[in-house]
N, C-alpha and C positions, 0 to 999 in steps of 0.2 A: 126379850127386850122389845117393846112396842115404840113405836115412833108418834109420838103426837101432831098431829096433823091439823092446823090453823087452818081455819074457814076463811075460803078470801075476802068473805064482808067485812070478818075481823079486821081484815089488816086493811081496806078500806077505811074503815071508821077508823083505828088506830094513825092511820096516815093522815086522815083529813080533821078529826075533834082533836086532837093536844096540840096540832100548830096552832088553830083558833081560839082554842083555851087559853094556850101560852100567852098568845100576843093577847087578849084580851086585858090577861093578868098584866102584862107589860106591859098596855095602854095607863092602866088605873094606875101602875106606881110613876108611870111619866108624869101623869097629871097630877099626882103628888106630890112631883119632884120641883115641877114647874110653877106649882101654887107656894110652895115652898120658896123657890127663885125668887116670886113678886114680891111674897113678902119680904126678905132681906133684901131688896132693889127697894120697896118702899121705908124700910126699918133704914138704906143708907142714905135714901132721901132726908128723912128726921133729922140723920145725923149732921150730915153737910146743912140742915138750914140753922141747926144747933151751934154749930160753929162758925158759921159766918155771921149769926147774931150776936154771937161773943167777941168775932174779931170788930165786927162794928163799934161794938160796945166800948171795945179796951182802946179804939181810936177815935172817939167822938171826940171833940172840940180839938184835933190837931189839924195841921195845915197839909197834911199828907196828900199830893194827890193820886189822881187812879181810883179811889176808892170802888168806882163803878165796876171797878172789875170784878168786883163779888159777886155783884146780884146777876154779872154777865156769867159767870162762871155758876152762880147757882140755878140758874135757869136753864141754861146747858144740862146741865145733871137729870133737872126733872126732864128736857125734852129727850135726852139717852134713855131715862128710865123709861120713857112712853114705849122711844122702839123696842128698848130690849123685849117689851113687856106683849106688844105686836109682834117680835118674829118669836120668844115662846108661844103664842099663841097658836102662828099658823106652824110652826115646829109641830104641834096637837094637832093642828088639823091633817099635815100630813101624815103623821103616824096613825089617825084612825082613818083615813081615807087608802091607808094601805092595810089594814086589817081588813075594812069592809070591801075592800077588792080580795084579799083572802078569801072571805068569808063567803061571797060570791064566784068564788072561781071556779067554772065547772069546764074541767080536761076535755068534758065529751063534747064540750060545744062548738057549733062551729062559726063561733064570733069571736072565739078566744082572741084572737091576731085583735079585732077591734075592741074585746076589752080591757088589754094591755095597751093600745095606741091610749086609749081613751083615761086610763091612768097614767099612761106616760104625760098626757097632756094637759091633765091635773096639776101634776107634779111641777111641771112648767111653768103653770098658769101661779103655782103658791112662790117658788123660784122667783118671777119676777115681780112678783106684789112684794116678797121682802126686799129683793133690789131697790128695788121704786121708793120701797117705806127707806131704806137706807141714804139713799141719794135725796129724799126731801127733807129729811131731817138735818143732812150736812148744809144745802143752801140756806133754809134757815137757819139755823145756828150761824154762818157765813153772813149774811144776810142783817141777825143780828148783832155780830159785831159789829160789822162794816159800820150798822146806822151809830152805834154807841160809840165808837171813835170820830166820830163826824159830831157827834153832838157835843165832845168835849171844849171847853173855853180855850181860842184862840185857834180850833181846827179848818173852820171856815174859809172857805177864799185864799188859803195856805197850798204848797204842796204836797202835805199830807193828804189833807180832801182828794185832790187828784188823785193821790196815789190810793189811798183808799176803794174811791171810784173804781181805779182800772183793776185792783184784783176782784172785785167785785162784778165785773165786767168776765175778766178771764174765769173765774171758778164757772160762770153760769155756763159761759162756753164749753168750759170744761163738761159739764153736767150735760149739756145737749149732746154734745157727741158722746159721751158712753151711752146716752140715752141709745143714739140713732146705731153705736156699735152693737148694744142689742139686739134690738130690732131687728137687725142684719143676720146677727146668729141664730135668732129665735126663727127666721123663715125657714133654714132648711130642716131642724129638728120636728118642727111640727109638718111638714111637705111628709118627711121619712114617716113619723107617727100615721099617719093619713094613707098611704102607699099601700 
């Protein structure tokens, strides 16, 4: 009985092409997956403006008021669907910016350390562009209620305004400090990456 004996190139190649391959193949059904996503984000867009033109419809000439809360609430939906449709995106970019760091990764070198900091720093840099994209789409939307309850008859120069005003005031605050709690966290991660 003879022993079969693997060529260590083999098992180099074997070790380094079918993770590449793999994730390759796993890139294409993400982006399949995720083109797939927009369209049913965009197929529920159709639907919600389908419906709120219907509920418009079934309440034309009554005294109801509020109605503006439709087109507030359908507006809303298209600027969710913008983010969703932004952090699918960079979701793709990350995932192929961690293949092509695969695909690039060579054991023998001796920048390795810097070209894991340097994906680590990537990876960050997409991290807070979807925070960013998250937190600008809530003060707008914020933003836009505020002004549509301000613009309602009889709002004006009420304490409603006022009070409208001051969460409008607090959420932004709100916003600026997670902003600057970021910031704060993101120094020592990227100091470490860098080291």
């Amino acid at each position: 009985m003879s022993a079969t004996v693997k060529s260590t190139k083999t098992e180099i190649i074997d070790l380094t092409a079918a993770p590449v391959a793999a994730a390759t193949l796993y890139q294409k059904g993400l982006e399949r997956a995720v083109e797939a996503g927009k369209l049913s984000l965009d197929l529920a867009v159709q639907q919600n403006a389908e419906i709120v033109a219907a509920i418009k419809k079934a309440l034309k000439g009554t005294q109801l008021p509020g109605l503006f809360i439709l087109d507030l609430a359908a507006e809303a939906l298209l600027g969710l669907v913008a983010v969703q449709k932004q952090l699918l995106d960079l979701g793709l970019e990350q995932s192929a910016a961690a293949i092509e760091a695969l695909k690039n990764l060579d054991l023998t070198s001796g920048d390795l350390k810097a070209d894991i900091a340097s994906a680590f720093e990537s990876t960050l840099d997409r991290s807070l562009t979807a925070q960013s994209t998250v937190t600008e789409f809530a003060a707008k939307q914020t933003k836009a209620g505020i002004e549509a309850i301000k613009q309602q008859p009889g709002v004006a120069g009420t304490a409603a305004e006022t009070f409208a005003d001051s969460v409008q005031r607090s959420f932004d605050t709100a916003l600026g400090v997670q902003k600057e709690i970021l910031n704060i966290a993101v120094k020592p991660l990227r100091a470490a990456a860098r080291a």
